[in-house]
C-alpha positions as CSV (number, residue, x, y, z in Angstrom):
1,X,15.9,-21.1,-9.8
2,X,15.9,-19.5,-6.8
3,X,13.4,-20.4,-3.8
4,X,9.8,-17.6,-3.8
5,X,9.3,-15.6,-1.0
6,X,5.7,-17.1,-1.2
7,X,6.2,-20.4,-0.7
8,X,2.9,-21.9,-2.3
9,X,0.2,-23.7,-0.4
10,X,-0.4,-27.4,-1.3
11,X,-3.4,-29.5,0.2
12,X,-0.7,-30.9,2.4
13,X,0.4,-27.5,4.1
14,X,-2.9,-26.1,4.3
15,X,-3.8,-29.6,5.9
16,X,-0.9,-29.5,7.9
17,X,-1.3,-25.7,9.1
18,X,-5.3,-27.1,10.3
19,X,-3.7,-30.2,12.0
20,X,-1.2,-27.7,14.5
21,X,-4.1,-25.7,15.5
22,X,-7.4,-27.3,14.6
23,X,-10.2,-25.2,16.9
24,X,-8.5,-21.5,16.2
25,X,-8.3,-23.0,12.0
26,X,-11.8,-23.8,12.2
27,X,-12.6,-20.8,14.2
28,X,-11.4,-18.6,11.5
29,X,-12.6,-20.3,8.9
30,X,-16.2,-19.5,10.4
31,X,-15.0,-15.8,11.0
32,X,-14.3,-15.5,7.4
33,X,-17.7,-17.4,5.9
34,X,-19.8,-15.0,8.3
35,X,-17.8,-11.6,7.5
36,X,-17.7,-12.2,3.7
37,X,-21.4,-13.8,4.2
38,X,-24.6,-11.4,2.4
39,X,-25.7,-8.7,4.9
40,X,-25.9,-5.2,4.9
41,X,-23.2,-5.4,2.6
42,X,-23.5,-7.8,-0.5
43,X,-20.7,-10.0,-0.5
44,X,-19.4,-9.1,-4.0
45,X,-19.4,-5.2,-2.5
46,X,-17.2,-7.3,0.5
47,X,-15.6,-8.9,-2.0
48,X,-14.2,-5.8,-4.3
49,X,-13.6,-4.2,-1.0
50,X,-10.9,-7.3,1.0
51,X,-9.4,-6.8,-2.8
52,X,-8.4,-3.1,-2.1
53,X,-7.5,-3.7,1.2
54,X,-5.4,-6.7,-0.2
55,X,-3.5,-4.4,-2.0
56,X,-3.0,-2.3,0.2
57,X,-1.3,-4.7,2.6
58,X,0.2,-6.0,-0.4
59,X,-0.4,-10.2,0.2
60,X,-0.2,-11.9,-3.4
61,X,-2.4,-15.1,-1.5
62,X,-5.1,-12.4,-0.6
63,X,-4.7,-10.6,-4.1
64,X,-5.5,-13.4,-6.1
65,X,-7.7,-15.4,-3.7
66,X,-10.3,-12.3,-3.5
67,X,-9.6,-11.5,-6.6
68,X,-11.3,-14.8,-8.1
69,X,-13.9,-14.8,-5.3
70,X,-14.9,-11.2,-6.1
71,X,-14.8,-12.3,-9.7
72,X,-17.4,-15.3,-8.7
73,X,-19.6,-12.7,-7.1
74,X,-20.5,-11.1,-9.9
75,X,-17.7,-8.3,-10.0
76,X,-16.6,-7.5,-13.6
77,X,-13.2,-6.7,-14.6
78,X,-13.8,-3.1,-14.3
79,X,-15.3,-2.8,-10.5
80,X,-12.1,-4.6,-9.8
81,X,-9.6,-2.6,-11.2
82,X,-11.5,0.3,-9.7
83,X,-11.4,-1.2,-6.5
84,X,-7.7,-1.3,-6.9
85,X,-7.4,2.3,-8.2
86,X,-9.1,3.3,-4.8
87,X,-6.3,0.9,-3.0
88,X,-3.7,3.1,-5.0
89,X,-5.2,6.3,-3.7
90,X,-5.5,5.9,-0.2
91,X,-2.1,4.0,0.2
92,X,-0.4,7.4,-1.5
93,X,-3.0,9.5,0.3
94,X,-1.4,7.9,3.5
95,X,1.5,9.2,2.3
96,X,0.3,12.5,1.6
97,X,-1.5,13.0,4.6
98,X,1.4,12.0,6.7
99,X,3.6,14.2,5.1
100,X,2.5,16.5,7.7
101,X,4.9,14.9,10.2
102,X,7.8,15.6,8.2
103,X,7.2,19.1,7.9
104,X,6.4,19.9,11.3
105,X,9.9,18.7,12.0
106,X,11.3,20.7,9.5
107,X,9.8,23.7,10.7
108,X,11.1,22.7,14.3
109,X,14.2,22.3,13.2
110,X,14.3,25.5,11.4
111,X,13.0,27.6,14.5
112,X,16.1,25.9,16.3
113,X,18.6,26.8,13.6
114,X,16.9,30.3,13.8
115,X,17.1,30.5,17.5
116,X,21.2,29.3,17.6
């Protein structure tokens, strides 16, 4: 079988990984607890929105870790896969939206062919 491009996380990396750079683990670790923490967003709203955005970055660790915590928050199956249904429109919106780029160079290049 051939090796994963995500190599899975055991105790011992994630232990590891803490032990190379103790103060900025334990930094983000307190990052995370206070932006994922109740406040003027409930933290199953949080939660349904870091799994959007984890699908839009496309990170299977983040996909299934907020997955499950959104899950624990109270999200049902439904407000997930909605949440991911608005990950899907905004990535392709991107898309959309930037589109524009490619046709101003088309009509750039069309006023030079014009002009020669």
């Amino acid at each position: 079988m051939a090796d994963s491009l995500y190599h899975p996380t055991t105790p011992e990396i994630a232990q590891h990984r803490k032990d190379l750079a103790p103060g900025i683990h334990d930094a983000f670790e307190a990052f995370s607890r206070a932006v994922f923490a109740d406040g003027a967003l409930p933290e199953q709203t949080k939660q349904l929105i870091a799994v959007a955005v984890a699908h839009t970055t496309q990170c299977p660790f983040c996909i299934r870790g907020h997955t499950r915590l959104a899950h624990r928050a109270g999200a049902t199956d439904e407000q997930i896969m909605e949440a991911i249904w608005v990950a899907a429109e905004m990535r392709a919106g991107g898309a959309y939206a930037h589109s524009t780029l490619a046709i101003d160079v088309l009509e750039k290049q069309a006023d030079r062919d014009r002009a020669s």
